[in-house]
N, C-alpha and C positions, 0 to 999 in steps of 0.2 A: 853096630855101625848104622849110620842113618842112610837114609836116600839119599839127602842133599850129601853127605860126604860120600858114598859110592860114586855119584856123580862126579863131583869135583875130581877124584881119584881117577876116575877109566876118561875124564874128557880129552887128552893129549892119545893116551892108546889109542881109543875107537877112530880119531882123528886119521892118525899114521895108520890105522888097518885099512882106512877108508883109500888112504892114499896106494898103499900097497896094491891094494884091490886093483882099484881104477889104471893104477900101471901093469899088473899082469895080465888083467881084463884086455887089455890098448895090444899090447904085445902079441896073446895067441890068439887074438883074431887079425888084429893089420901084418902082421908077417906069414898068419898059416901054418904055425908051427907043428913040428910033428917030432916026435920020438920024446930024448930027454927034454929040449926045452917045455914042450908041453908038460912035462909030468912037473916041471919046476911052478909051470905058471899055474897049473890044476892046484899043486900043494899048496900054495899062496891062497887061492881063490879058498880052497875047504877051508884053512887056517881061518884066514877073515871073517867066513860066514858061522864056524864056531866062535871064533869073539865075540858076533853079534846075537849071538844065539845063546850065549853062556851070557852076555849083561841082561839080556829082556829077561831069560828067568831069572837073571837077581833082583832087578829094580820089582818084576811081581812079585818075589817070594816077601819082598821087606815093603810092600804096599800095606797100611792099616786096611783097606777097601778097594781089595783085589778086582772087584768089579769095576767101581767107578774108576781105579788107573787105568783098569784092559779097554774099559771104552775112550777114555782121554789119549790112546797113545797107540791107536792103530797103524798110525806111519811106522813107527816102529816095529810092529809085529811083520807090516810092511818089506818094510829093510830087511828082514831074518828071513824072510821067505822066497821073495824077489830078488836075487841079488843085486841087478842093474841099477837097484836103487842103491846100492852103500854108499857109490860117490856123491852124492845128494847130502852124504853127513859131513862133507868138508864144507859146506854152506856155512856150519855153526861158526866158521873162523871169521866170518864176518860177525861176530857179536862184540869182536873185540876193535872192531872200527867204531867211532863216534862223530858222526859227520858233525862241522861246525854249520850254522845257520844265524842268521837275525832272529829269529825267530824259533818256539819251539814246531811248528808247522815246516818250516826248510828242513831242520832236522829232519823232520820225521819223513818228506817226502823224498829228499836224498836216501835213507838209511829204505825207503821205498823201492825203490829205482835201485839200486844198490843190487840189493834183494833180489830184483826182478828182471834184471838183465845177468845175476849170474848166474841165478837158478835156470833162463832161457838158456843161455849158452853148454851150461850142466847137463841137461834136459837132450838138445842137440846132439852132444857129441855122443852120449850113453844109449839114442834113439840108434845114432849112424853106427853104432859098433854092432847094437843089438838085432838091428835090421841086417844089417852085410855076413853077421854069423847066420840068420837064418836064409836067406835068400843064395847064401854063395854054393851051397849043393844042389839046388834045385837046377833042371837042366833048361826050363823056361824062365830064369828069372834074365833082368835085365839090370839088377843092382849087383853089379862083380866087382868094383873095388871101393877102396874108404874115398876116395873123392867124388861117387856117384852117392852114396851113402848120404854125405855128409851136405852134397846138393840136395837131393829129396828131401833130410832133414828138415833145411831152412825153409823147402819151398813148403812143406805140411806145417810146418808151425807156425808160421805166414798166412796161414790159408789162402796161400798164390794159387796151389795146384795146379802145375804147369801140364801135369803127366808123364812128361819125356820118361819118368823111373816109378816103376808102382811095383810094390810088392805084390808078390804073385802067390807067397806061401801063408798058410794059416797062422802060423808066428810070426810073421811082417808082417801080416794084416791087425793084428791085436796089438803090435806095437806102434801102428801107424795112427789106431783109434785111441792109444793112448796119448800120442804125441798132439793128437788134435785138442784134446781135453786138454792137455799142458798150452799151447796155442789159446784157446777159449781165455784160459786164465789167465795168461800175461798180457792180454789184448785187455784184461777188465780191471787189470792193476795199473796199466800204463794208462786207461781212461781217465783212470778214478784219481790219481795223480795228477795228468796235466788239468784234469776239471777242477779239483781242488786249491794247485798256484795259480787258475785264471781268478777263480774268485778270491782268493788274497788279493792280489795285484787287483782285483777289481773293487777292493774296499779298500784299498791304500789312502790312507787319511782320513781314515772315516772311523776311530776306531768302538764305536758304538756298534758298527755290522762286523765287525771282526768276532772269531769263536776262540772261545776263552777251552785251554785244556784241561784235563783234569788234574795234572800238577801244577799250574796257576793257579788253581781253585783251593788246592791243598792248600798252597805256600800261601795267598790272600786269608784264608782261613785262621792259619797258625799264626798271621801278623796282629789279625785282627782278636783272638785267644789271648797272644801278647799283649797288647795294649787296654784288655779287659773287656773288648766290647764283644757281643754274641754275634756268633758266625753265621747264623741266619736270623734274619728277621722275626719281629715274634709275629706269632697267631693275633690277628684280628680277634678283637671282642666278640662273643656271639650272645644277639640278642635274646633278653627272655622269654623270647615265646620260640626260638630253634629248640 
């Protein structure tokens, strides 16, 4: 079996494990569960995290350059290891959306934005669960249920930092420095976005300062192969004394 078809094959499973997860995960920390529901939601959680643990040694075992995948695919080693990251894998179900746009640039800053306001809100809610599990034993903390949780959330990934709720525990604190870095990046994807539709809009009618994509380039290319003529210009002459 190939990679590509491994893939194709576990992408709906790993999806539903994700999902499984993220609802057992929600469950015995927002309710507090104790006895059998916990052992239900614990067997769910192991289950998932063997899924994801039984596909990364597949896709490494059938790598021709075990090395160069293990470095390309650290989120993933990621996911196996961390849990809180699985729900982060139902992101991929947005590959099956195709924004429409005028342009291949609309595209691509919708399918941006898409991206980046769900993986933010992903990000949130997995912080608020992750944070109120660890904060909710500690006898000094000040984050005790999922709606102060899920306020800190927004306010650290905002970099508001109001204070009114700060983790107090060495595992709220690692997940609040991770929330920041999460925060960092969607501030520089949501820049780099609105900077890139001002300068469309700001060459509108000009289309000599407009940036050509690389499948423009392609499809221009293969018209111009069609029609016989060469896809790049030739080389200038060089004189005889170069």
């Amino acid at each position: 079996m190939t990679p590509e078809r491994w893939q194709k094959l576990t992408y709906w499973p790993l999806i539903v494990a994700s999902f499984a997860f993220i609802v057992a995960y929600s469950w015995q920390v927002i309710a507090e569960l104790r006895g059998g529901p916990r052992i239900i939601t614990a067997t769910i959680i192991l289950v998932t995290w063997v899924v994801f643990a039984a596909d990364y040694l597949v896709q490494l075992s059938m790598a021709p350059k075990k090395g160069v995948w293990f470095r390309a695919h650290l989120f993933a080693l990621a996911v196996v290891i961390i849990p809180a990251l699985k729900p982060l894998r139902l992101l991929r179900v947005l590959t099956l959306f195709h924004p429409f746009g005028r342009s291949a640039g609309d595209a691509l800053r919708a399918r941006l934005m898409i991206y980046g306001v769900a993986s933010a809100l992903m990000v949130i809610y997995i912080a608020a669960l992750s944070v109120l599990e660890a904060e909710r034993a500690s006898p000094d903390a000040n984050i005790t249920s999922f709606g102060d949780a899920i306020w800190w959330a927004f306010v650290t990934i905002t970099t508001v930092g109001y204070g009114d709720f700060t983790p107090v525990t060495v595992a709220g604190r690692v997940v609040a420095v991770l929330l920041m870095f999460s925060g960092v990046a969607v501030l520089g994807i949501s820049t780099a976005t609105l900077a890139s539709w001002v300068a469309e809009r700001a060459t509108a009618g000009h289309e000599e300062y407009q940036p050509a994509t690389r499948a423009e380039v392609s499809r221009l290319s293969a018209q111009l192969a069609a029609l016989g003529a060469p896809a790049d210009p030739p080389a200038p002459p060089r004189s005889p004394d170069a």
